[in-house]
C-alpha atoms as a printed R data frame, in Angstrom:
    type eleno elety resid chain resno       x       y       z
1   ATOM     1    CA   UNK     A     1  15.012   1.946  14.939
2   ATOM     2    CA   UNK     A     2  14.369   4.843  17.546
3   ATOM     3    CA   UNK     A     3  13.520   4.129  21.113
4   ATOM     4    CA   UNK     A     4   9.882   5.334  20.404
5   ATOM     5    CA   UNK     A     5   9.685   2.455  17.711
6   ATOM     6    CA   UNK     A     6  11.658  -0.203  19.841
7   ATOM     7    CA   UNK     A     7   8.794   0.252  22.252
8   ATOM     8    CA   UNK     A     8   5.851   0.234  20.430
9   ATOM     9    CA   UNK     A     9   7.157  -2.896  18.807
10  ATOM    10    CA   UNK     A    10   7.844  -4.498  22.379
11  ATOM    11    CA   UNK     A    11   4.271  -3.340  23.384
12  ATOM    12    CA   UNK     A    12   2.953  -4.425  20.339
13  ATOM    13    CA   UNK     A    13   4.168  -7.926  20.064
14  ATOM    14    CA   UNK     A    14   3.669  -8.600  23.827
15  ATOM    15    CA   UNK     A    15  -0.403  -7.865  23.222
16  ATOM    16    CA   UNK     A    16   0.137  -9.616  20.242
17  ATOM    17    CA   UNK     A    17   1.036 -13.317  22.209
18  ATOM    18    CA   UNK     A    18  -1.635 -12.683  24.167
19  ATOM    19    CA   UNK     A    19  -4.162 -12.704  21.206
20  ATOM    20    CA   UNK     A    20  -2.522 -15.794  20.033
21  ATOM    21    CA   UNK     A    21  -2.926 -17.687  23.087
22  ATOM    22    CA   UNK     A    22  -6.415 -16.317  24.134
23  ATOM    23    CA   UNK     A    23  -8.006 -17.489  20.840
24  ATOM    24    CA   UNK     A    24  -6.313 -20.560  20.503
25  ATOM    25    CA   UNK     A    25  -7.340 -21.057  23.732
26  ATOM    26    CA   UNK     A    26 -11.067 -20.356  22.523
27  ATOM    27    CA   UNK     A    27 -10.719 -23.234  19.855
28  ATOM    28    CA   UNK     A    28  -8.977 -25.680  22.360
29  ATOM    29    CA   UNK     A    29 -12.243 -25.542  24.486
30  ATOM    30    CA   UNK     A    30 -14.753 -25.622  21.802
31  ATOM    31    CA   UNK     A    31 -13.477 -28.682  20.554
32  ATOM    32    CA   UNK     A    32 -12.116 -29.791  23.715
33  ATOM    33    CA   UNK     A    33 -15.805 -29.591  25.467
34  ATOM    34    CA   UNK     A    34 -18.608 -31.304  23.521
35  ATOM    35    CA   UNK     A    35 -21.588 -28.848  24.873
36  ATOM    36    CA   UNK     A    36 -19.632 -26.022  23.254
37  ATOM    37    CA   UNK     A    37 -19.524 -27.892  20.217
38  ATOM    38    CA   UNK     A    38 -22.227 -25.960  18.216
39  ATOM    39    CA   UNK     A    39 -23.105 -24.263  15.007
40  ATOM    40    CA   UNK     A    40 -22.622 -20.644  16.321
41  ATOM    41    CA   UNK     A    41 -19.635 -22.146  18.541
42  ATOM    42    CA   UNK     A    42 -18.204 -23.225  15.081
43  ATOM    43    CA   UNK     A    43 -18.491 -19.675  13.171
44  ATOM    44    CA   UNK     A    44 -16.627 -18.183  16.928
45  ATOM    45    CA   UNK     A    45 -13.858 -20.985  16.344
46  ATOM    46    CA   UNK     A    46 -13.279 -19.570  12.676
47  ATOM    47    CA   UNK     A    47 -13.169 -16.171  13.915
48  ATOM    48    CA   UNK     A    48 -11.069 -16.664  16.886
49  ATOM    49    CA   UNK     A    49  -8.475 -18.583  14.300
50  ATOM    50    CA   UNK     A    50  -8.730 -15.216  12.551
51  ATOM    51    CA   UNK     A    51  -7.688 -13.364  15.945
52  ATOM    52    CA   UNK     A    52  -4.716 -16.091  16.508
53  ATOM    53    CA   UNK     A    53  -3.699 -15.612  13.142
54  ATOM    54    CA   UNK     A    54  -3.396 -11.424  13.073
55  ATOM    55    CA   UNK     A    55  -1.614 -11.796  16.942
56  ATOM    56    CA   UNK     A    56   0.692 -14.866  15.753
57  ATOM    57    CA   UNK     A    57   1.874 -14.285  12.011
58  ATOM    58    CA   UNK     A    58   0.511 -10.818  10.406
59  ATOM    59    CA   UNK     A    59   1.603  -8.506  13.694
60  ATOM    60    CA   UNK     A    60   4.940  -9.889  14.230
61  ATOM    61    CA   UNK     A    61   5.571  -9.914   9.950
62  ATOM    62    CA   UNK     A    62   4.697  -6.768   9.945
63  ATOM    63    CA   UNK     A    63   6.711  -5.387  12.317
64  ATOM    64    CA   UNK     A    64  10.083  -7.006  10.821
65  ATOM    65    CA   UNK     A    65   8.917  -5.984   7.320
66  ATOM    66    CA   UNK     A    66   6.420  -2.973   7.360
67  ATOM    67    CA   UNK     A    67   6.579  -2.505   3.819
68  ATOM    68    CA   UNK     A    68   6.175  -6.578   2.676
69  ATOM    69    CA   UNK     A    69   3.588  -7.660   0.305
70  ATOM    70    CA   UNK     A    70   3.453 -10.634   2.585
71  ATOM    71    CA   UNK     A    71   2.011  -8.999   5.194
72  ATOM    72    CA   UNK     A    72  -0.114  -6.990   2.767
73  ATOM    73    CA   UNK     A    73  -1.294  -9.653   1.366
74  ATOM    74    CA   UNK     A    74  -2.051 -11.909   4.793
75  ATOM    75    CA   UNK     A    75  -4.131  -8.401   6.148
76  ATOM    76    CA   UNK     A    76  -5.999  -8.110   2.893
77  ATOM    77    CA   UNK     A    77  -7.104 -12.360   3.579
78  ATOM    78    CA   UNK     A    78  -7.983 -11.869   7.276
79  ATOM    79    CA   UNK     A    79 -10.182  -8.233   6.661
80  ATOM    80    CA   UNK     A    80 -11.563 -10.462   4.323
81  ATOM    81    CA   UNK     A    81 -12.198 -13.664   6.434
82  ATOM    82    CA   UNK     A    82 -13.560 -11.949   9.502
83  ATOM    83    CA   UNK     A    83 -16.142  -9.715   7.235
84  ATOM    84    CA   UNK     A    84 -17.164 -13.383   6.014
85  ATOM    85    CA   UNK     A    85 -16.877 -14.958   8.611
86  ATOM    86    CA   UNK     A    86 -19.419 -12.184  10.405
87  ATOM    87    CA   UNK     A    87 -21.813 -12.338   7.989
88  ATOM    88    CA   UNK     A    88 -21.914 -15.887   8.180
89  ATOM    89    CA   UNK     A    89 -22.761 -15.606  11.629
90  ATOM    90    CA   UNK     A    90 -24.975 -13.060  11.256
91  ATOM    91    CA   UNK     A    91 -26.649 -15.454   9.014
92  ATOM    92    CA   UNK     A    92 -26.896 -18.003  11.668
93  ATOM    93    CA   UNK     A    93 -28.164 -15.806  14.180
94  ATOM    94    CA   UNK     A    94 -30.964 -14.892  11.492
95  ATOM    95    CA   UNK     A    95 -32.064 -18.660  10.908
96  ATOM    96    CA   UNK     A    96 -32.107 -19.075  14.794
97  ATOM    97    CA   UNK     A    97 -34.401 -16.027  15.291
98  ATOM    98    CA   UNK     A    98 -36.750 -15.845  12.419
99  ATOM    99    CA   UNK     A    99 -36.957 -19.509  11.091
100 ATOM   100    CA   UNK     A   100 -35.957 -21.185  14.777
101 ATOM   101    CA   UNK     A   101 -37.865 -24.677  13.207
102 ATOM   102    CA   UNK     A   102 -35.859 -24.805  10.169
103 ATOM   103    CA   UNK     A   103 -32.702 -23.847  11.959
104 ATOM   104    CA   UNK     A   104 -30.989 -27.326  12.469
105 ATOM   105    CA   UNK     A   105 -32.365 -28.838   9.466
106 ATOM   106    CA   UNK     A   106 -30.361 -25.803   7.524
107 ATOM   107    CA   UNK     A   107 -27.068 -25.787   9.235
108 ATOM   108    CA   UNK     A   108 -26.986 -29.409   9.183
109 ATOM   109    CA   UNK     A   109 -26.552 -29.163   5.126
110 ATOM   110    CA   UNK     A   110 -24.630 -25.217   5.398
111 ATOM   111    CA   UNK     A   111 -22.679 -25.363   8.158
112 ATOM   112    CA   UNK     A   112 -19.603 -26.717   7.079
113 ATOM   113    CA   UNK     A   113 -19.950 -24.733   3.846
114 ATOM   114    CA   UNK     A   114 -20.408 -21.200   5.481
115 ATOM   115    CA   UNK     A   115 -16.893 -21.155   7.143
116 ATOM   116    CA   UNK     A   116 -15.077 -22.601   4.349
117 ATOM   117    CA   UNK     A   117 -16.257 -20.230   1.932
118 ATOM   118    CA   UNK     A   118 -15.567 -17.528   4.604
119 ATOM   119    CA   UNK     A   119 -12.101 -18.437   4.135
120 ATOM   120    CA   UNK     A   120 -10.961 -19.666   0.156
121 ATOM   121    CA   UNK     A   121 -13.343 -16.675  -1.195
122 ATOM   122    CA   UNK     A   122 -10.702 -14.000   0.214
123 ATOM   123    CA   UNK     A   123  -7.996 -16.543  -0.074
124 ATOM   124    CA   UNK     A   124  -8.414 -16.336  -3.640
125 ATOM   125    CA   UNK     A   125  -9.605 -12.822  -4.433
126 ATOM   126    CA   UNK     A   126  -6.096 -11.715  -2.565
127 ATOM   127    CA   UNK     A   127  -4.011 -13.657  -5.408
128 ATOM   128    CA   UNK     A   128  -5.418 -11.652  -8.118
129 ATOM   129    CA   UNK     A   129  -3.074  -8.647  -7.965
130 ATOM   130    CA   UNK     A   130  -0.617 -11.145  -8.594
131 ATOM   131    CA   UNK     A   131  -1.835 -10.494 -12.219
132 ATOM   132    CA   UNK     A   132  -0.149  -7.361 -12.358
133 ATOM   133    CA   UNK     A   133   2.864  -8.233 -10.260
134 ATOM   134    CA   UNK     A   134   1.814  -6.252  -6.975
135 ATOM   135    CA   UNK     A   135   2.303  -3.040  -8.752
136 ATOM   136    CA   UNK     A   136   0.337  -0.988  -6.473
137 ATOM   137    CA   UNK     A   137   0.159   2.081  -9.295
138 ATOM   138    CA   UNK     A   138  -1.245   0.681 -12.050
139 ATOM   139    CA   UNK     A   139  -4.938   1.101 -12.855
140 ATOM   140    CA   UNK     A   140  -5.868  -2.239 -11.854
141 ATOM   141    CA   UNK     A   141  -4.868  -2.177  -8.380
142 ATOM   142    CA   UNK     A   142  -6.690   1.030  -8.124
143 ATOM   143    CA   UNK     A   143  -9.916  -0.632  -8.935
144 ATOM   144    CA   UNK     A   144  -8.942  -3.513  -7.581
145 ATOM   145    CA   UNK     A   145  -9.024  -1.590  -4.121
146 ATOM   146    CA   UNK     A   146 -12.562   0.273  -4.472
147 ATOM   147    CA   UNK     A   147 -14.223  -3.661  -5.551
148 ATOM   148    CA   UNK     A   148 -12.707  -4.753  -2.372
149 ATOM   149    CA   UNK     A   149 -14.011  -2.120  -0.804
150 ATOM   150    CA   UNK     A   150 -17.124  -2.021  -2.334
151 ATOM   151    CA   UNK     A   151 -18.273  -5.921  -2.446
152 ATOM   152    CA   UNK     A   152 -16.061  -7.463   0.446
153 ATOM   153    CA   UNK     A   153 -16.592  -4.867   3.294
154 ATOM   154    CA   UNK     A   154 -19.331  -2.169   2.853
155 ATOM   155    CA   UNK     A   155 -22.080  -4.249   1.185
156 ATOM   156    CA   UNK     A   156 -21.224  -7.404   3.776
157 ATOM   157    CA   UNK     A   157 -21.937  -5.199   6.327
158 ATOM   158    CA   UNK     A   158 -24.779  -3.361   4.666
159 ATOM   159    CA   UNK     A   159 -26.624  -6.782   4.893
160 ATOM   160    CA   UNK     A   160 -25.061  -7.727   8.306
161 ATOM   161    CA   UNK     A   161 -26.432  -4.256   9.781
162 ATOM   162    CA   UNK     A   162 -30.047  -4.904   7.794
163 ATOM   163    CA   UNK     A   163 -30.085  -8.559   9.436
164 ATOM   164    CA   UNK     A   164 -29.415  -6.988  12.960
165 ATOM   165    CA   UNK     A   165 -32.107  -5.006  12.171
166 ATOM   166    CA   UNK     A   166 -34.522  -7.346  11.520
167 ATOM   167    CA   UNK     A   167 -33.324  -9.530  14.160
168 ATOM   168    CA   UNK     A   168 -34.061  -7.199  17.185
169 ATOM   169    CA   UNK     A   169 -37.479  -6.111  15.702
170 ATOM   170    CA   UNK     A   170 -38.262  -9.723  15.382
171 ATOM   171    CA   UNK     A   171 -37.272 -10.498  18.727
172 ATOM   172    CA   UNK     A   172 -38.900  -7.425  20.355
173 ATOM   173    CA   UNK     A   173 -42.301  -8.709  18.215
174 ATOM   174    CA   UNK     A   174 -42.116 -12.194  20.009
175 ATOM   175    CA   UNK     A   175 -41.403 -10.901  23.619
176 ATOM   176    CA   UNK     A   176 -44.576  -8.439  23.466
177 ATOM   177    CA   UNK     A   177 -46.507 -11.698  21.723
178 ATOM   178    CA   UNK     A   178 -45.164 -14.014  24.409
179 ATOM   179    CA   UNK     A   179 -46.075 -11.662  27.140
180 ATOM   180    CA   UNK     A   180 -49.463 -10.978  26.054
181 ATOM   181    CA   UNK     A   181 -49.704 -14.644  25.855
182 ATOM   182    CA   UNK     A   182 -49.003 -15.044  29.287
183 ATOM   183    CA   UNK     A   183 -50.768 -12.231  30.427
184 ATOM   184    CA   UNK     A   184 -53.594 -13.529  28.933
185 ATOM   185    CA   UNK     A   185 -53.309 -17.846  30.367
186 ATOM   186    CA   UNK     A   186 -52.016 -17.523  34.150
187 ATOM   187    CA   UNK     A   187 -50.729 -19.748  35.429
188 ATOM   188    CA   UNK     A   188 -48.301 -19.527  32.432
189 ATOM   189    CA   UNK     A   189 -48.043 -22.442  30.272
190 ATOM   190    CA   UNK     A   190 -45.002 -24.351  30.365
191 ATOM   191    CA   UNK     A   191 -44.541 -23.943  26.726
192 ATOM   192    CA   UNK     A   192 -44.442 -20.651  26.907
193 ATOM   193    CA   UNK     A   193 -41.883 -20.520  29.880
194 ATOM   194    CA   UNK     A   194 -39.889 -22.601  26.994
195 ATOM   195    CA   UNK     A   195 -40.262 -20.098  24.310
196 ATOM   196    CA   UNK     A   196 -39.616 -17.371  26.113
197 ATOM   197    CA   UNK     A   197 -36.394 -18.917  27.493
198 ATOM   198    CA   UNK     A   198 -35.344 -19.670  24.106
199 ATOM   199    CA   UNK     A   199 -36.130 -15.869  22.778
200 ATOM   200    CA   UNK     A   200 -34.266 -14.461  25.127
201 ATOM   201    CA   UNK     A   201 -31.269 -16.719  24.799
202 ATOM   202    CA   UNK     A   202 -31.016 -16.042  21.022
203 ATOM   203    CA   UNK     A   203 -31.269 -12.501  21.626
204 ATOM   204    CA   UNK     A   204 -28.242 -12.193  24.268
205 ATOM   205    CA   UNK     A   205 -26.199 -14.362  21.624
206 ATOM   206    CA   UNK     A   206 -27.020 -11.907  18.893
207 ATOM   207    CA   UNK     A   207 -26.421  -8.841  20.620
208 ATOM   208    CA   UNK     A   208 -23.104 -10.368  21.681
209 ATOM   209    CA   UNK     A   209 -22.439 -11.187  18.261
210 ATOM   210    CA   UNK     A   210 -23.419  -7.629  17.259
211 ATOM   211    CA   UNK     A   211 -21.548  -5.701  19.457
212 ATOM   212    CA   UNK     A   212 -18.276  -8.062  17.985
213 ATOM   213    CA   UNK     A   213 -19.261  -6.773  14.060
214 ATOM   214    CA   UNK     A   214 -19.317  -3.485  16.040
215 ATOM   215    CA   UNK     A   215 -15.925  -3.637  17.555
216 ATOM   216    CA   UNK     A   216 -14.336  -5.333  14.139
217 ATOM   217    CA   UNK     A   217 -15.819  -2.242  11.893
218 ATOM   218    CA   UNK     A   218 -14.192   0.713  14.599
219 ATOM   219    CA   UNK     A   219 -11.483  -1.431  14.958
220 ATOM   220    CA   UNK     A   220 -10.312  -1.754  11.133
221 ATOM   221    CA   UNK     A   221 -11.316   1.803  10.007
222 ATOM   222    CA   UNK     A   222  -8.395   3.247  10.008
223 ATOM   223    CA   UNK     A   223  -7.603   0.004   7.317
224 ATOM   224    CA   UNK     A   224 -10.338   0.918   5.499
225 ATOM   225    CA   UNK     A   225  -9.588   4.664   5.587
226 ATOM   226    CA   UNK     A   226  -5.989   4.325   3.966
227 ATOM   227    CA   UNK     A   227  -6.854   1.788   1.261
228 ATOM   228    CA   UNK     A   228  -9.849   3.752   0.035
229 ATOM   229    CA   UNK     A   229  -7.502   6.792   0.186
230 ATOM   230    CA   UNK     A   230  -4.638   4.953  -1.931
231 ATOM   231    CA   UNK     A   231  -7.533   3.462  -4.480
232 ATOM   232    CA   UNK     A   232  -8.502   7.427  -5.162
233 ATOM   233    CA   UNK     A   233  -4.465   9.150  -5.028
234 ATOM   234    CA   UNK     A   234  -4.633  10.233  -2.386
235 ATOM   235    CA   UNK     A   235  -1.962   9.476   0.222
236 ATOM   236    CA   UNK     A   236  -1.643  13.403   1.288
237 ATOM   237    CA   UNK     A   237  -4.610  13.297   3.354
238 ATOM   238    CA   UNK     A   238  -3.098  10.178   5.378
239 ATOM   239    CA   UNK     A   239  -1.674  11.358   8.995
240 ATOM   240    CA   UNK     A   240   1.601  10.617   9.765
241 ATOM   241    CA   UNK     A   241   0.542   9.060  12.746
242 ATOM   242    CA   UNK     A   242  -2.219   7.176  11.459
243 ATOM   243    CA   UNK     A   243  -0.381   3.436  10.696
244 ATOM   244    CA   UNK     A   244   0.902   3.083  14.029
245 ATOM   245    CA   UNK     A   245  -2.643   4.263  15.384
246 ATOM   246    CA   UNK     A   246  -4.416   1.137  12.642
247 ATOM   247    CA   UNK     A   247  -1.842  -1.006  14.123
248 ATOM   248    CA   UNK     A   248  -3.381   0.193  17.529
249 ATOM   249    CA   UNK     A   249  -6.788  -0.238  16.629
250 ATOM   250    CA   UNK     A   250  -6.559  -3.616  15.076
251 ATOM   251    CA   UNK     A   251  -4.869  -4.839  18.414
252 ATOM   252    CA   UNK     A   252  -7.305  -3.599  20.740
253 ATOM   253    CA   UNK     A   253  -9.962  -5.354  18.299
254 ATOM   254    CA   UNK     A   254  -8.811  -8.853  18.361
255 ATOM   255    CA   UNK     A   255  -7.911  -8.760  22.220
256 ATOM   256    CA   UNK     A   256 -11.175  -7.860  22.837
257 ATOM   257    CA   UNK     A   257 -13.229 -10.795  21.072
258 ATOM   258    CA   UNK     A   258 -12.053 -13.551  23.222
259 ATOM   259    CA   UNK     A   259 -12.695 -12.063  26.032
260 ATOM   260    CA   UNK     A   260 -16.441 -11.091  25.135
261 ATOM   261    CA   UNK     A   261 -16.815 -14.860  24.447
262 ATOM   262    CA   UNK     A   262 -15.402 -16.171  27.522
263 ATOM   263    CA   UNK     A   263 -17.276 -13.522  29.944
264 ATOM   264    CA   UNK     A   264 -20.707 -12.729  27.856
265 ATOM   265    CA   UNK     A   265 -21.475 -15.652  26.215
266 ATOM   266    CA   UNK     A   266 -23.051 -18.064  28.633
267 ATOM   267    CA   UNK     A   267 -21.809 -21.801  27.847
268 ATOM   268    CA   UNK     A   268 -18.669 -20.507  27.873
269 ATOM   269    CA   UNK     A   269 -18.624 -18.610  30.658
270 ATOM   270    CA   UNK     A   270 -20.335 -22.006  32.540
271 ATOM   271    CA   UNK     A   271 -17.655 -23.826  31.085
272 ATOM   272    CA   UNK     A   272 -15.074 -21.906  32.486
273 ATOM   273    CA   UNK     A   273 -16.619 -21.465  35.656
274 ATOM   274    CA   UNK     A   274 -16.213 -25.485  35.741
275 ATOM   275    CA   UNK     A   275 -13.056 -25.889  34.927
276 ATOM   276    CA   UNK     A   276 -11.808 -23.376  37.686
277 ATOM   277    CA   UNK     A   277 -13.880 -25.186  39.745
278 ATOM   278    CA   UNK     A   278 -11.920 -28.373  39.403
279 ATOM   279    CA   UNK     A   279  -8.845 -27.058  39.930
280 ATOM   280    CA   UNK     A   280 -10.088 -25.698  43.005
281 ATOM   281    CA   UNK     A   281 -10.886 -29.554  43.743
282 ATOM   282    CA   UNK     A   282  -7.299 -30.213  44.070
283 ATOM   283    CA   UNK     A   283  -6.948 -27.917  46.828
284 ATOM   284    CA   UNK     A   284  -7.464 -28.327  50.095
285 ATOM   285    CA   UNK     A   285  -8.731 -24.856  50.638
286 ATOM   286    CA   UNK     A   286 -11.832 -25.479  48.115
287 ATOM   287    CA   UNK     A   287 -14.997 -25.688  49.380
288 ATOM   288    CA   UNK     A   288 -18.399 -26.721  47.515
289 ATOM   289    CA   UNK     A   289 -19.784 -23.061  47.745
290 ATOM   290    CA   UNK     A   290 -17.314 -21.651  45.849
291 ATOM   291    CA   UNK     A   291 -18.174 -23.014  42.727
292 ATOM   292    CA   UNK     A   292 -21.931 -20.843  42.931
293 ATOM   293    CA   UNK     A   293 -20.707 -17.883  44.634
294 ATOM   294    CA   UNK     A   294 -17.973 -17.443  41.893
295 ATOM   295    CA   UNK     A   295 -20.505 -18.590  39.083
296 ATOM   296    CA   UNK     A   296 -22.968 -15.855  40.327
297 ATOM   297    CA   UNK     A   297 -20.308 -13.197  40.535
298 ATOM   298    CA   UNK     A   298 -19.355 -13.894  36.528
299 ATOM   299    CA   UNK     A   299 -23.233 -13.122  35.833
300 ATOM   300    CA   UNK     A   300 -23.704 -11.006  32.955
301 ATOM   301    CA   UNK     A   301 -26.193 -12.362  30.543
């Protein structure tokens, strides 16, 4: 191993603990807090497990064995699982927005449904070029590739980007309705103070979530790049520099998400904010203003 190598590996598996713990860190206070304990909560546990999983097993796998069908295999399940696992929440944010009265009575019966399919539907589809023994030249694999392609990534996110869609113009038709209606009954009604609140909290949440499917397509396109280039024999028109620059990309993606969460989204950020604030209690310095000052400083969304 050259020197360049040694240190990209050392960089990489540095960032790499740091995923880990950051999303595991993400699931220990979702189910460590019970007001974080919600539907869309749930879908961020499953993909911050993702995120731990990539930083945790595939990075470090990969970079002992770069050519292993292990790790092959353990990239092809999490590509998989987050594209799922984003369109699940995609679909979440869609009940919330469009059908808001039929939202709990919905997840109630989905919920638990949504994230396990997210996860034994690529589970599964990965074990099926164990048909043909992993032998990545045979016709099989080759179409293998472009249905992955095809039906697990670019129609996924075909429908996530047409739900985002419909999302914001549904949102941006009940903020003109609910200002007209308040423009139109001043004083303005309590209940459509309430409404309003409620529009524009499910619209911060879904842009969050938005810019995350964002980040997760930019971030695996060099991914998708290679394997559509392998299903089509191709491999000329791959850069040499171009794996160490996916391994790159896919870093700087799951490093980001928790993050996002912890600063954008606002019941976590709340929740933070309190739990700094009680280890401030055990200081003698601490002093009750802190708590706000620090709380508006964190304001975002």
């Amino acid at each position: 191993m050259t020197t360049e190598n040694l240190g990209i590996s050392i960089v990489l598996t540095v960032i790499g603990a740091i995923i880990t713990i950051e999303n595991l860190l993400v699931c220990f206070v979702v189910f460590r807090y019970r007001n974080l304990r919600t539907f869309t909560n749930g879908f961020i546990v499953s993909l911050a497990f993702s995120d731990a999983l990539f930083g945790g097993v595939l990075l470090p796998l990969s970079l002992v064995d770069k050519n292993g069908m292990a790790a092959e295999y353990l990239k092809s399940i999490i590509l998989q699982a987050n594209t799922f696992n984003l369109l699940a929440v995609t679909f979440d944010r869609y009940l919330a927005v469009l059908v808001p009265l039929r939202y709990l009575e919905i997840m109630d019966k989905h919920f638990l449904k949504l994230p396990l399919a997210a996860w034994i539907t690529p589970v599964l589809i990965s074990l099926i070029p164990l048909s043909w023994k992993n032998n990545l030249d045979t016709l099989a694999h080759r179409v293998f590739l472009i249905c992955i392609l095809v039906l697990g990534i670019v129609i996924p996110y075909v429908l996530i980007l047409c739900a985002y869609v419909r999302i914001f113009r549904e949102v941006a038709r009940l903020v003109k309705s609910l200002a007209s209606s308040a423009m139109q009954n001043y004083p303005v009604d309590g209940r459509v103070m309430e409404e309003r609140g409620r529009v524009h909290s499910e619209a911060r949440v879904t842009r969050i979530f938005a810019v995350i499917a964002a980040i997760f397509v930019i971030s695996w396109m060099p991914v998708i790049y290679m394997t559509t280039v392998f299903a089509v024999e191709r491999p000329d028109l791959i850069p040499e520099e171009l794996p160490t620059v996916s391994w790159f990309t896919l870093v700087i993606g799951s490093f980001l998400n928790a993050p996002i969460y912890a600063l954008f989204k606002s019941d976590f950020r709340k929740t933070l904010v309190r739990m700094l604030c009680r280890k401030k209690r055990s200081r003698s310095t601490w002093r009750p203003e802190d708590c706000s000052q620090f709380s508006k400083s964190a304001r975002w969304v």
